[in-house]
C-alpha positions in Angstrom: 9.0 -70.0 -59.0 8.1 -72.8 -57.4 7.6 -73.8 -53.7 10.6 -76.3 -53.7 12.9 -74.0 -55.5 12.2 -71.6 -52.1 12.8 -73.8 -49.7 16.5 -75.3 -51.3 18.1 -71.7 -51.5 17.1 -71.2 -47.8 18.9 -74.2 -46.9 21.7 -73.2 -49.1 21.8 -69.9 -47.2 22.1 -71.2 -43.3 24.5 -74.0 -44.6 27.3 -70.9 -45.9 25.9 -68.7 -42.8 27.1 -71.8 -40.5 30.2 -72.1 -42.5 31.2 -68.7 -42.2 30.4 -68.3 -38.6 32.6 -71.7 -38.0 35.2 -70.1 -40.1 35.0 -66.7 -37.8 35.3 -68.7 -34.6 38.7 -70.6 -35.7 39.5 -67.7 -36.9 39.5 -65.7 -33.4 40.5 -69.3 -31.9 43.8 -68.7 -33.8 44.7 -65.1 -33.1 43.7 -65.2 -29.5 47.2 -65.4 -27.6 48.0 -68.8 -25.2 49.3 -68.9 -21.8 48.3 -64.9 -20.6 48.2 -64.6 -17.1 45.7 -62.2 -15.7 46.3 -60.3 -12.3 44.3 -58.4 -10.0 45.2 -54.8 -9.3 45.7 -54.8 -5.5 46.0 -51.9 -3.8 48.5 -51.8 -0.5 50.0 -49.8 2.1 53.0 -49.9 4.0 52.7 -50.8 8.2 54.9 -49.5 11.0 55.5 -49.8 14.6 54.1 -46.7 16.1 52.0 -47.3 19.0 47.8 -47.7 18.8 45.9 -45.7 20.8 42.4 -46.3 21.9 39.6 -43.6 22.4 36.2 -42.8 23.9 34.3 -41.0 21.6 30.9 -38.8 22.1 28.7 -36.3 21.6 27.9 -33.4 24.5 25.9 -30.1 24.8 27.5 -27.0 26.1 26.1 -25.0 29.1 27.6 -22.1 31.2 29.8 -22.9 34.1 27.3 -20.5 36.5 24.0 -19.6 35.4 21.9 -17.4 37.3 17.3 -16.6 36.3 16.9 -12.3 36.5 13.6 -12.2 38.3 12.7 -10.1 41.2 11.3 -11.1 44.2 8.5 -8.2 44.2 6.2 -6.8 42.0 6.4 -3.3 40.7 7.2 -0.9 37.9 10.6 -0.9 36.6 12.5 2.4 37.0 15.5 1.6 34.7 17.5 -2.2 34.1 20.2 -3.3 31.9 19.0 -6.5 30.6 20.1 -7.1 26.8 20.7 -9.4 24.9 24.4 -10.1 24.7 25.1 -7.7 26.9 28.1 -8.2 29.1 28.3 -6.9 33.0 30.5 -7.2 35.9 29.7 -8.6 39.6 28.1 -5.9 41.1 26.5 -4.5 38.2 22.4 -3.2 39.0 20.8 -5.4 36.1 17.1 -4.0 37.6 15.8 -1.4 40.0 12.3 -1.2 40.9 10.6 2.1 41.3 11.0 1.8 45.2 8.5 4.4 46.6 6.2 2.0 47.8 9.1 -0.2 49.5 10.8 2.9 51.2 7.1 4.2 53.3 6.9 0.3 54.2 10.5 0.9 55.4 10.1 4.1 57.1 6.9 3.1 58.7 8.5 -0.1 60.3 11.4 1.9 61.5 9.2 4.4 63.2 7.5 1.2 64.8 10.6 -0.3 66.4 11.7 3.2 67.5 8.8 3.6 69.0 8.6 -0.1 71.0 12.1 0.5 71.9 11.4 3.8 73.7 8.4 1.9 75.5 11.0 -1.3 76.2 13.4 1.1 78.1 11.6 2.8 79.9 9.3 -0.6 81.3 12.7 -2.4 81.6 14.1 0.8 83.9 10.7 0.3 86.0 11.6 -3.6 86.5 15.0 -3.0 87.6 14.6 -0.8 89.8 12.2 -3.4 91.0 14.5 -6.0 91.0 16.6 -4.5 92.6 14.9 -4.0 96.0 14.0 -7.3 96.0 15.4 -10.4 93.8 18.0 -8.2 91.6 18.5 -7.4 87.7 15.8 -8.9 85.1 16.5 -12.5 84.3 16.8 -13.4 80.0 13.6 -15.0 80.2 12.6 -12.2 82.2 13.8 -9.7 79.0 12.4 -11.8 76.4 8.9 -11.6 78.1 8.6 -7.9 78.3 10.3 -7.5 74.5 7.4 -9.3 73.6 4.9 -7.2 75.5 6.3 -4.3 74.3 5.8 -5.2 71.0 9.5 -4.7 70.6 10.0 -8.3 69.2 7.7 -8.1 66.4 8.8 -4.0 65.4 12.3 -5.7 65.0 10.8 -8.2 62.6 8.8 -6.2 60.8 11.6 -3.6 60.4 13.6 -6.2 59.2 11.1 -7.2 56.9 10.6 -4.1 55.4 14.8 -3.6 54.8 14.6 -7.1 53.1 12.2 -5.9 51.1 13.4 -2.7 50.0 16.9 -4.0 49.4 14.7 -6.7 46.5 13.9 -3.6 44.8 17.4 -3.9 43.1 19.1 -7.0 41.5 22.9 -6.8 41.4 24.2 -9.5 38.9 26.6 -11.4 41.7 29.2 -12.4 39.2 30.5 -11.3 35.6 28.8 -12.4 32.9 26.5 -12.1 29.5 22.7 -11.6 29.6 20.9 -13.8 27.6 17.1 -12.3 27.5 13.9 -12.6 24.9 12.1 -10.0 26.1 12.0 -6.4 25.1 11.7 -4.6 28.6 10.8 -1.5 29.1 11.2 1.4 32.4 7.6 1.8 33.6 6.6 -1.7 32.7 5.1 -3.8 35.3 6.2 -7.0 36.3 5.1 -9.6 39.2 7.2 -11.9 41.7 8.7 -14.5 40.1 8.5 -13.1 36.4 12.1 -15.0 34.7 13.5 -11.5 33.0 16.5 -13.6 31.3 19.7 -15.1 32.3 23.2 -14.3 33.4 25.6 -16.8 32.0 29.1 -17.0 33.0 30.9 -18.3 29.9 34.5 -18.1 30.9 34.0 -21.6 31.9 31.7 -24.1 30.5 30.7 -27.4 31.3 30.3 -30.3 28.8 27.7 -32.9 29.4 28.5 -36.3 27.6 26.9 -39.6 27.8 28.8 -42.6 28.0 27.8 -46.2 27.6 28.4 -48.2 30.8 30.5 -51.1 29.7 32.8 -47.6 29.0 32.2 -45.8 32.1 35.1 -47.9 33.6 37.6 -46.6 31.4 37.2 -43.0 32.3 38.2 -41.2 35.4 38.1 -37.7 36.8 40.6 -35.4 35.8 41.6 -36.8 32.3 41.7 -35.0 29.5 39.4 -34.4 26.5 39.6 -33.7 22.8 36.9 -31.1 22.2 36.2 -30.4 18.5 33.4 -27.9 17.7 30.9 -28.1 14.4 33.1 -25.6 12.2 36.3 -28.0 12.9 38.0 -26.2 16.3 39.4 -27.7 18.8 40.0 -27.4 22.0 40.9 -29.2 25.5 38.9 -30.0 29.0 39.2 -32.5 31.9 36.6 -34.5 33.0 34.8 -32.4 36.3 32.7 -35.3 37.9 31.6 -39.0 36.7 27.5 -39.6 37.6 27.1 -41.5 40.5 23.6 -43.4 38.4 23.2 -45.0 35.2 20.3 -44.3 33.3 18.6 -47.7 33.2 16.5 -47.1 29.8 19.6 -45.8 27.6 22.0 -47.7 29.4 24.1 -45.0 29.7 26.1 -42.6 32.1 27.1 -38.9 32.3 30.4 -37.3 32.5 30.8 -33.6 32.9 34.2 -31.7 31.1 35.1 -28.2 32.6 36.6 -26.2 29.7 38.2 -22.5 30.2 36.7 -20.5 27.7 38.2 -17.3 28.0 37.4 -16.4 24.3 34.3 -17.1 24.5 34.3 -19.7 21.9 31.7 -22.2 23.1 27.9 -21.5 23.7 25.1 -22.6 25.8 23.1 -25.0 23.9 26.2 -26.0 21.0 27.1 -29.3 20.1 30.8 -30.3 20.3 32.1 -34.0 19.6 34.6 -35.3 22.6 37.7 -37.7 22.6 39.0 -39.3 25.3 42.0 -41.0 25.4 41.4 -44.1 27.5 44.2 -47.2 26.2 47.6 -46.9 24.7 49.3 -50.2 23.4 52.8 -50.8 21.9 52.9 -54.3 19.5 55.4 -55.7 16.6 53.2 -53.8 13.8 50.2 -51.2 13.4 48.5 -51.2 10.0 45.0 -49.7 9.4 41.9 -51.4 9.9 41.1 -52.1 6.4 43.8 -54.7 5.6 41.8 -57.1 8.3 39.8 -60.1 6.5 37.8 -62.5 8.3 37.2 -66.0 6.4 36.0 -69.2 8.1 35.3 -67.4 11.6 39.5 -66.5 11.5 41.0 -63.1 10.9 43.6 -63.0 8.2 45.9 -60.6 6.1 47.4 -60.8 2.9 51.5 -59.5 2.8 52.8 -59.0 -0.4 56.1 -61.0 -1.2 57.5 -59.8 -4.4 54.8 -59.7 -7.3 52.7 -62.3 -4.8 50.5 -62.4 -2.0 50.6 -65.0 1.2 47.5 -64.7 3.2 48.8 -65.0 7.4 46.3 -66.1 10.1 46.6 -63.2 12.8 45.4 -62.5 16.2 45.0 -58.8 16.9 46.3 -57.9 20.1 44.4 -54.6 20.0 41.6 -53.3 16.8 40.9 -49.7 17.0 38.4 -48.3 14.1 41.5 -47.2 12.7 44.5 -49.5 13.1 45.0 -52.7 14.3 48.1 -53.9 16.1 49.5 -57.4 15.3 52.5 -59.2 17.8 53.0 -62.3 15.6 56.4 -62.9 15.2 56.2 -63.2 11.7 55.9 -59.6 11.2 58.4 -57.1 11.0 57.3 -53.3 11.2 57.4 -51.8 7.8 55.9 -54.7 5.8 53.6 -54.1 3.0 50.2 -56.1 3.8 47.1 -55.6 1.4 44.7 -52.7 2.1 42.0 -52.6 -0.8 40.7 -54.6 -3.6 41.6 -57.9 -2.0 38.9 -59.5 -0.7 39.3 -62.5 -3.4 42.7 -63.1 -3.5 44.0 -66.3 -2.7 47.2 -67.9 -1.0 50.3 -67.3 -3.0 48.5 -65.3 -5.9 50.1 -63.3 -8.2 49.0 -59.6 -8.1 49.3 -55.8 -10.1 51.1 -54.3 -7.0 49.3 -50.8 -6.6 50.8 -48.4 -3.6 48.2 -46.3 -1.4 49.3 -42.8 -1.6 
């Protein structure tokens, strides 16, 4: 076949492809329904007139009410304690005793001493008044103080009391009830020095609540308020704000605020993290609707209210905006109107809408 025979069935082939895919279009042109108006699916919730509530929110670590280090004030060998962890005591409990051997000869021998000096300050002092009396009378105070001193009295009486101090070291009493909190493993017979930190008793029936708080809020809050505890596994519970900080840390720009909370059950812990709520403003206005139904166009806050099957978008003011609700006073409003909420942020004035209800 020859070249030109080729090329005029080509053209012949686009000329009926054209004409069929003109056909097609008129085709679809033709079927394709007129006058169909399409309309978003806007999804909207119903307001009311319930009051909006304001709150100071933050995060705080929990420490005991009363925490006390275990150490001794000597060295020594311990003869027997009670410091476990977990374990619970009373006040007056002995947590530690000291193998007090060494502390009782030091006692003894400083007794013996003062005895001694006082037998020797008697019998002088006798001397002196009788003295005194034949000539300028009794032995003045300044008088009495000199010879205790000679004697040797004045220092046995310190150094007796010294040694009663020091024996009564050789046993720590826990001074209030409380749980031990220890990571050690102690042993009787095992030596410690002055100083050593054995563990802790923590007094858990009360806890404290340290949060910190942004200073353009620290004006809101005042002492004795109460707080909305809420712990990591979802429980709550209630304080009351203790004390405000006097200082403001200049770096964070923030402030402390310590909540007392009675924790009888023992349900908070030294060192857990619990979120806190305070309740700082309440405010009453024509309508409350959640935050969500807010727009902002051209600098202006706005909302869209639904009017039968359409929308009419309303320039607002809030008098109060909340994370969750907002609270409008514009007379236009009636409490219970149904104001768009999602899906909505191209809708125009006066639009026609698929009305969806938030459940």
């Amino acid at each position: 076949m020859k070249p030109t025979s080729h090329l005029l069935m080509m053209i012949s082939a686009l000329f009926i492809l054209a004409g069929c895919s003109r056909e097609d279009s008129e085709a679809s042109t033709r079927e394709r329904p007129q006058g169909i108006e399409i309309r978003p699916d806007v999804v909207f919730v119903k307001t009311d007139g319930e009051p909006i509530h304001r709150y100071l929110e933050s995060t705080g670590i929990v420490e005991a009410a009363r925490e006390l280090p275990i150490q001794s004030r000597l060295s020594g060998f311990i003869d027997r304690h009670q410091i476990h962890e977990g374990m619970r005591v009373s006040a007056g409990d002995t947590l530690l005793r000291i193998a007090d051997e060494e502390w009782q000869l030091r006692y003894r021998e400083a007794l013996n001493t003062r005895l001694k000096a006082e037998q020797e300050y008697r019998i002088e002092r006798e001397l002196r008044s009788r003295s005194a009396r034949n000539g300028e009378g009794e032995l003045s105070e300044r008088e009495d103080r000199m010879l205790r001193q000679q004697t040797g009295l004045l220092q046995a009486e310190i150094a007796y009391e010294r040694a009663a101090l020091d024996l009564s070291y050789t046993v720590f009493q826990a001074p209030f009830s409380g749980e031990i909190h220890t990571p050690l493993n102690l042993s009787a017979g095992a030596f410690i020095g002055p100083g050593n930190e054995l563990g802790k008793l923590l007094d858990h029936r009360t806890v404290l609540v340290r949060f910190d708080v942004l200073e353009s809020e620290l004006a809101s809050v005042r002492e004795g308020m109460t707080v909305e505890l809420t712990t990591a596994d979802g429980r709550t519970l209630n304080g009351r704000i203790r004390t405000i900080s006097p200082m403001v840390n200049r770096d964070r720009k923030t402030g402390q605020i310590l909540v007392e909370v009675a924790n009888s059950d023992r349900l908070l812990k030294t060192g857990m993290t619990v979120n806190g709520r305070i309740l700082t403003e309440t405010r009453s206005g024509v309508l409350r609707a959640p935050r969500s139904v807010l727009l902002e166009r051209d600098g202006r806050h706005l909302v869209f209210r639904l009017r039968g099957s359409m929308v009419e978008w309303i320039y607002v003011s809030p008098e109060m905006i909340t994370p969750e609700y907002i609270l409008l006073n514009e007379s236009v409003f009636t409490a219970g109107d149904t104001l768009a909420f999602d899906r909505h942020f191209a809708l125009s004035h006066q639009q026609r809408v698929n009305v969806r209800m938030m459940n």
